[in-house]
PyMOL commands that place a pseudoatom at each C-alpha (Angstrom):
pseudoatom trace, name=CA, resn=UNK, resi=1, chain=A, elem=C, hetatm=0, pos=[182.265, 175.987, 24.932]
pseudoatom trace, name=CA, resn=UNK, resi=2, chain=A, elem=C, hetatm=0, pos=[183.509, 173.553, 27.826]
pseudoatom trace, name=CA, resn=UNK, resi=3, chain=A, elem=C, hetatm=0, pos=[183.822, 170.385, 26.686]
pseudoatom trace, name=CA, resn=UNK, resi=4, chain=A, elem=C, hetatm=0, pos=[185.114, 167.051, 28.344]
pseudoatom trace, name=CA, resn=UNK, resi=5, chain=A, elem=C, hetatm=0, pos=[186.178, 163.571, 26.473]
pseudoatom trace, name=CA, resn=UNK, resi=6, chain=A, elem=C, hetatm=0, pos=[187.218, 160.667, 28.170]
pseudoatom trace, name=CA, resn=UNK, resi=7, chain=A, elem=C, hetatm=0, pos=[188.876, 157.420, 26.858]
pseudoatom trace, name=CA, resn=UNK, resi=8, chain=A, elem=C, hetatm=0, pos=[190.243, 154.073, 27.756]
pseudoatom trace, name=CA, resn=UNK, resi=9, chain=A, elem=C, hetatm=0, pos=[187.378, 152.375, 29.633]
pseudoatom trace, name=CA, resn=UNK, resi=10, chain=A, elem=C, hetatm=0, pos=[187.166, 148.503, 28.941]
pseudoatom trace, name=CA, resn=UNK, resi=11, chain=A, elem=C, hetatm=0, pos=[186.551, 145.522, 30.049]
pseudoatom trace, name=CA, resn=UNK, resi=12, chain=A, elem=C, hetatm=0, pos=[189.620, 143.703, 32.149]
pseudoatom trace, name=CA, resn=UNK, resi=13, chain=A, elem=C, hetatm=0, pos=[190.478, 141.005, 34.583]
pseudoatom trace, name=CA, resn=UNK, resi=14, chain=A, elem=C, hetatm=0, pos=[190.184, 141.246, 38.553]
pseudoatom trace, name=CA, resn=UNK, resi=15, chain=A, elem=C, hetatm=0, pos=[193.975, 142.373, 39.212]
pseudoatom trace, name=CA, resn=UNK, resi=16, chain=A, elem=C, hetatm=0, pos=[194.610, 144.107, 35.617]
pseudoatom trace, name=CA, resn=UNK, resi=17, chain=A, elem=C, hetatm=0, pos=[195.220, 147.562, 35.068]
pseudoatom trace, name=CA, resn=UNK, resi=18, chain=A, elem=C, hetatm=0, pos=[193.270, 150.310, 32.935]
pseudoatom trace, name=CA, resn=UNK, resi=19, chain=A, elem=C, hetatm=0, pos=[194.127, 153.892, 32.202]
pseudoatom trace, name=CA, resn=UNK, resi=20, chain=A, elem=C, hetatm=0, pos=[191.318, 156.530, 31.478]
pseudoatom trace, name=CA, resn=UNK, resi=21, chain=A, elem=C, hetatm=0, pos=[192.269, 159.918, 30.141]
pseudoatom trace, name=CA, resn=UNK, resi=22, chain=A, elem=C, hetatm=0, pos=[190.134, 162.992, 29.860]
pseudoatom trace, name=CA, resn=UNK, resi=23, chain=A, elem=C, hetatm=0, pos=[190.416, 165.740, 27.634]
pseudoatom trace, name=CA, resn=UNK, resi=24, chain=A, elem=C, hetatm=0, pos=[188.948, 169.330, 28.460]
pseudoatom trace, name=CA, resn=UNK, resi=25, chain=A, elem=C, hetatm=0, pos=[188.723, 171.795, 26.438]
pseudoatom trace, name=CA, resn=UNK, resi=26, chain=A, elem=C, hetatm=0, pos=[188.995, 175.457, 27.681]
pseudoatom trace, name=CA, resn=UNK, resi=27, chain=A, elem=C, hetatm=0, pos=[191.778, 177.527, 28.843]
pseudoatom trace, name=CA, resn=UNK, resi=28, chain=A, elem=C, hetatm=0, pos=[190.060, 177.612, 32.096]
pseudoatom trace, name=CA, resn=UNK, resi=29, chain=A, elem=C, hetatm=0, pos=[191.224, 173.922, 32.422]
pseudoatom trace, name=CA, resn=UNK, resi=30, chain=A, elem=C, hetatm=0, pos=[194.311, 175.259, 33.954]
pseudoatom trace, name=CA, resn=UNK, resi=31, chain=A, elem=C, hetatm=0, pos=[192.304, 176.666, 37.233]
pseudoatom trace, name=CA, resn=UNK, resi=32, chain=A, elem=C, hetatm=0, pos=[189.914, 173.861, 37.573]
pseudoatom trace, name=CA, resn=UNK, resi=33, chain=A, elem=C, hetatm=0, pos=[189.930, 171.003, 39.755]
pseudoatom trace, name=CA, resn=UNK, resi=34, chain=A, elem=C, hetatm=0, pos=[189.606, 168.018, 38.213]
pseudoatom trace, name=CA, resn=UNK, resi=35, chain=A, elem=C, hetatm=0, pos=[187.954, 164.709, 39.103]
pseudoatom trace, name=CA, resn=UNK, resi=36, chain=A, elem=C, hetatm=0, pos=[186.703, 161.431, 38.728]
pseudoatom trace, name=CA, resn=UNK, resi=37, chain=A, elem=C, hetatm=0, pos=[184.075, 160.182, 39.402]
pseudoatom trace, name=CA, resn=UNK, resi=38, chain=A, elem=C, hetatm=0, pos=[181.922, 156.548, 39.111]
pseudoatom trace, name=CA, resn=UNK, resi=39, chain=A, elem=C, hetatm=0, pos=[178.266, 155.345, 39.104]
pseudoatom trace, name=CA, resn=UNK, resi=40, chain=A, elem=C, hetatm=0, pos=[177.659, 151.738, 39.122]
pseudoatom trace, name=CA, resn=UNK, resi=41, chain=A, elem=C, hetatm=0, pos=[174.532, 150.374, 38.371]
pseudoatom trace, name=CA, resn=UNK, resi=42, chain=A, elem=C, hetatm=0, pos=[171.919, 151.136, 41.458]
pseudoatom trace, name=CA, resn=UNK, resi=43, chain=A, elem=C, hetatm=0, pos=[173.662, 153.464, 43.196]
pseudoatom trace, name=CA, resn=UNK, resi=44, chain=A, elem=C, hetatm=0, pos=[175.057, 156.948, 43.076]
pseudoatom trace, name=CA, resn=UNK, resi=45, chain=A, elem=C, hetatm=0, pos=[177.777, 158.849, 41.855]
pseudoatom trace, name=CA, resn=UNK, resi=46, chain=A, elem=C, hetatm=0, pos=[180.998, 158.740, 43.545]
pseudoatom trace, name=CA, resn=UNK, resi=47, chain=A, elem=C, hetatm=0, pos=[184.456, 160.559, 44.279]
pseudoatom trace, name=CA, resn=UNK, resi=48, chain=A, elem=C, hetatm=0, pos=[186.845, 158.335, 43.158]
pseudoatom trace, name=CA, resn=UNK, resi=49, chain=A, elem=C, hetatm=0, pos=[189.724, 161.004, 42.983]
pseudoatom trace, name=CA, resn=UNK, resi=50, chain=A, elem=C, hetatm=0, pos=[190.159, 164.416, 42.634]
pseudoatom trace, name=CA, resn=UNK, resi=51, chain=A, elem=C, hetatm=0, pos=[193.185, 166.769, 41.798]
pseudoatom trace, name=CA, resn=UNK, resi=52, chain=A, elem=C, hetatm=0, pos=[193.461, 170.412, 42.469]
pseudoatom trace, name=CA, resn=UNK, resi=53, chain=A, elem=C, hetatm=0, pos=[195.396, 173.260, 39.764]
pseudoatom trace, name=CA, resn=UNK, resi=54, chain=A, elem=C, hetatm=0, pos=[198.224, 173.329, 41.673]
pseudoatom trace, name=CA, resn=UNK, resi=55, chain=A, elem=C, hetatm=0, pos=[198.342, 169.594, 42.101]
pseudoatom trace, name=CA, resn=UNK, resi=56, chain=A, elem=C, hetatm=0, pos=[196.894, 168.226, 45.454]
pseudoatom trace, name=CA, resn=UNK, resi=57, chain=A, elem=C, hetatm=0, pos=[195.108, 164.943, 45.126]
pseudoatom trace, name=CA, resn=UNK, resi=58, chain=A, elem=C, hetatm=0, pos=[192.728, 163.358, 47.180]
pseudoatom trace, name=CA, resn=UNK, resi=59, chain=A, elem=C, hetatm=0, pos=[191.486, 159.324, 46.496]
pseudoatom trace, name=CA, resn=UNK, resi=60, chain=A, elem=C, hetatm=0, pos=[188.357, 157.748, 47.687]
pseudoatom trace, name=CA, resn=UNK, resi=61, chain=A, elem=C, hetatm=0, pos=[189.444, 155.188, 50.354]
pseudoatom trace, name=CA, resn=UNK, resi=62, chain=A, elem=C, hetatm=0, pos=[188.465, 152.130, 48.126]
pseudoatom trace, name=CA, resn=UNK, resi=63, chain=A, elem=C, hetatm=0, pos=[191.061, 153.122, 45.968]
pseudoatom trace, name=CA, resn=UNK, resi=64, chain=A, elem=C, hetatm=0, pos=[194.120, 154.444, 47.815]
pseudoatom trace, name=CA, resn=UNK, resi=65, chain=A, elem=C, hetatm=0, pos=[196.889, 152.579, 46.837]
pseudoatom trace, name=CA, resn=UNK, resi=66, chain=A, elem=C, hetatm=0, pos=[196.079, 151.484, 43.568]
pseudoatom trace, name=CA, resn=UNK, resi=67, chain=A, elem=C, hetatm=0, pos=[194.746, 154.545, 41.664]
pseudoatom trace, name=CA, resn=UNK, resi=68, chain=A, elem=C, hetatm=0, pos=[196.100, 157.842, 40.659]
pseudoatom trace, name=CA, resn=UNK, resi=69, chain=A, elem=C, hetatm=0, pos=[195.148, 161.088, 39.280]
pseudoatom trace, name=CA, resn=UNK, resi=70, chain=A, elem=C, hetatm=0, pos=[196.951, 163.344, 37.325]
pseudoatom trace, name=CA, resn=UNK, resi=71, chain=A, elem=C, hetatm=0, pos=[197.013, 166.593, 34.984]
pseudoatom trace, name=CA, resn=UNK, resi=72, chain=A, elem=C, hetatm=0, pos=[198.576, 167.485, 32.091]
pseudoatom trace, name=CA, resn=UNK, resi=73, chain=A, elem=C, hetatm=0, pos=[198.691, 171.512, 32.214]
pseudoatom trace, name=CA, resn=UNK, resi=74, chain=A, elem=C, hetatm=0, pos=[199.915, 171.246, 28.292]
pseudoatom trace, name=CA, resn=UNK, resi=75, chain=A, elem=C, hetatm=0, pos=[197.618, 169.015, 27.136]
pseudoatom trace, name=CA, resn=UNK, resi=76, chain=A, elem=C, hetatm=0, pos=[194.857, 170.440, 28.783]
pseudoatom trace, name=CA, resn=UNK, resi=77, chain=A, elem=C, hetatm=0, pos=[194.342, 166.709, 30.279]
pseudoatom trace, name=CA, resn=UNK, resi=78, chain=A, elem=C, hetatm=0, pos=[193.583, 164.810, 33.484]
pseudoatom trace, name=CA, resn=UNK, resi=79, chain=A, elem=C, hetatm=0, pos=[193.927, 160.470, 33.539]
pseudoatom trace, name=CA, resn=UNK, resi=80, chain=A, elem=C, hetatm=0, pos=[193.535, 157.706, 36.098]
pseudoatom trace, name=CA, resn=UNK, resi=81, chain=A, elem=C, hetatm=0, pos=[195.863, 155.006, 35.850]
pseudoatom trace, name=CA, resn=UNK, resi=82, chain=A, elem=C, hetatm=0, pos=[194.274, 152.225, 37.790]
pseudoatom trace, name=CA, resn=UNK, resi=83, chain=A, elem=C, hetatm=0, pos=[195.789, 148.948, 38.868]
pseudoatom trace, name=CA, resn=UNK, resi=84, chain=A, elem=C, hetatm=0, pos=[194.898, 145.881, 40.486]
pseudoatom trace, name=CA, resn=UNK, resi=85, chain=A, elem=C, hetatm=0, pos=[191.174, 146.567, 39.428]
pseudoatom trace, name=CA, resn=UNK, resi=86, chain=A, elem=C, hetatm=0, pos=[188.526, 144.481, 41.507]
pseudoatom trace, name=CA, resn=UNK, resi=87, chain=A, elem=C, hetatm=0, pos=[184.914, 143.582, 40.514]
pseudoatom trace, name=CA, resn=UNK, resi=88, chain=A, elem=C, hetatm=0, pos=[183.743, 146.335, 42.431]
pseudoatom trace, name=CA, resn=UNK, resi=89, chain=A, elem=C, hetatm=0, pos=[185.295, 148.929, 40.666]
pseudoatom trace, name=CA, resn=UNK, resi=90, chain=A, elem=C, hetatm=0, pos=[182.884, 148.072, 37.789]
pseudoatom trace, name=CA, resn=UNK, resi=91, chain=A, elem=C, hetatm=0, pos=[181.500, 151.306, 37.023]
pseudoatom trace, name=CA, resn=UNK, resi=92, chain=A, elem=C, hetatm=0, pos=[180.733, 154.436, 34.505]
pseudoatom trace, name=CA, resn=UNK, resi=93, chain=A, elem=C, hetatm=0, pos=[183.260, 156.939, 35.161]
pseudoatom trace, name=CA, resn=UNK, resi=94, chain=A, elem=C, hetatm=0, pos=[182.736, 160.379, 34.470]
pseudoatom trace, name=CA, resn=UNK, resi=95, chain=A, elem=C, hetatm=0, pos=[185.341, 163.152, 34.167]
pseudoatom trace, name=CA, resn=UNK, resi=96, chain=A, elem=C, hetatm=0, pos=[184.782, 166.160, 36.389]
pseudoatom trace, name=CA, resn=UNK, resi=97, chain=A, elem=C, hetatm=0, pos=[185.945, 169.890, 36.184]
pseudoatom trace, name=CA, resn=UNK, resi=98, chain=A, elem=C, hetatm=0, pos=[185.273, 172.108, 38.825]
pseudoatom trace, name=CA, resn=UNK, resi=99, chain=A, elem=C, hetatm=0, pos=[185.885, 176.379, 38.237]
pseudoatom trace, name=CA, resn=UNK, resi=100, chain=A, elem=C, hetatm=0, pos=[186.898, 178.430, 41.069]
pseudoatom trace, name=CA, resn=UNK, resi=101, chain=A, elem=C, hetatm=0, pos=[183.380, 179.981, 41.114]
pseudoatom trace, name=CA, resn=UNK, resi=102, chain=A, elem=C, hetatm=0, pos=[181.968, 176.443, 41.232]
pseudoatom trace, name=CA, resn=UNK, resi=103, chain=A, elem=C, hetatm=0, pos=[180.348, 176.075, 37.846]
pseudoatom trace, name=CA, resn=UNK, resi=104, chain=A, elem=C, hetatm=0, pos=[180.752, 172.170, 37.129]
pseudoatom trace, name=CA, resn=UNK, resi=105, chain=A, elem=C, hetatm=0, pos=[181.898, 170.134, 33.635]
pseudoatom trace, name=CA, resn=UNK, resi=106, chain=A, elem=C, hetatm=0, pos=[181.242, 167.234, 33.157]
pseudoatom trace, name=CA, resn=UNK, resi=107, chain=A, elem=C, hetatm=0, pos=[182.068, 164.112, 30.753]
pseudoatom trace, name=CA, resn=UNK, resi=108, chain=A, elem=C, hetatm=0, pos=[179.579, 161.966, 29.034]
pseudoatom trace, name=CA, resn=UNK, resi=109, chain=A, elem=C, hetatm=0, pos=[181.406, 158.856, 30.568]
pseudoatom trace, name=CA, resn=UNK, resi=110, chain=A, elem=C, hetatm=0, pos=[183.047, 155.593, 30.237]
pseudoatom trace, name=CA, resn=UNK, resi=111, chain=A, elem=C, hetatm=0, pos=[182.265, 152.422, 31.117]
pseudoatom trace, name=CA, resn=UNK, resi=112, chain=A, elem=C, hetatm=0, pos=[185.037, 150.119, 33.269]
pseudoatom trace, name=CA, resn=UNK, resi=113, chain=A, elem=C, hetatm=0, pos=[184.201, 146.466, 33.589]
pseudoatom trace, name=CA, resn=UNK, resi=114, chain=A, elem=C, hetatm=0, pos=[186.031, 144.053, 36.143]
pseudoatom trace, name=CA, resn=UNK, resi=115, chain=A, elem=C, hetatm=0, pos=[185.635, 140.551, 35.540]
pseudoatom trace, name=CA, resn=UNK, resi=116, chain=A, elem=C, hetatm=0, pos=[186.632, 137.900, 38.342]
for i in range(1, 116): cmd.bond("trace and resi %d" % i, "trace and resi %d" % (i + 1))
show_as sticks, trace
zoom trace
């Protein structure tokens, strides 16, 4: 059974830095494309960045620059290492896997707050 964990959500200060990690269990990790994702409060759910199996990444436009994405093949884990956090990146996040036959994974989430 597919299961996704994420970590390291918190609270920090406009133009701090978190890092969220996500663990996925499944050999099939290795094929997916992982994401993340973020809801915050009254509106929907988000791309924030994405990275394919064999490594291609893709960022929302809000955060180009100051996140990124990547995979641990090994460890069977993805993370987002985000600096220079704003207000508005106060969100839920949610850890995404993607098969190559489309069935989607999905973690139970963690909340990022962004105090100015």
């Amino acid at each position: 059974q597919v299961q996704l964990v994420e970590s390291g959500g918190g609270l920090v200060q406009a133009g701090g830095s978190l890092r969220l990690s996500c663990a996925f269990s499944g050999s099939i990790f290795r094929i997916a494309t992982m994401g993340w994702y973020r809801q915050a409060p009254g509106k929907q759910r988000e791309s924030v960045a994405t990275i394919t199996a064999g490594g291609r990444t893709n960022y929302a436009d809000s955060v180009v620059g100051r996140f990124t994405i990547s995979r641990d093949n090994a460890k069977n884990t993805v993370s987002l290492q985000m600096n220079s956090l704003k207000p508005e990146d106060t969100a839920v996040y949610y850890c995404n896997g993607v098969t190559p036959w489309r069935t989607d994974y999905w973690g139970q989430g963690t909340q990022v707050t962004v105090s100015s």
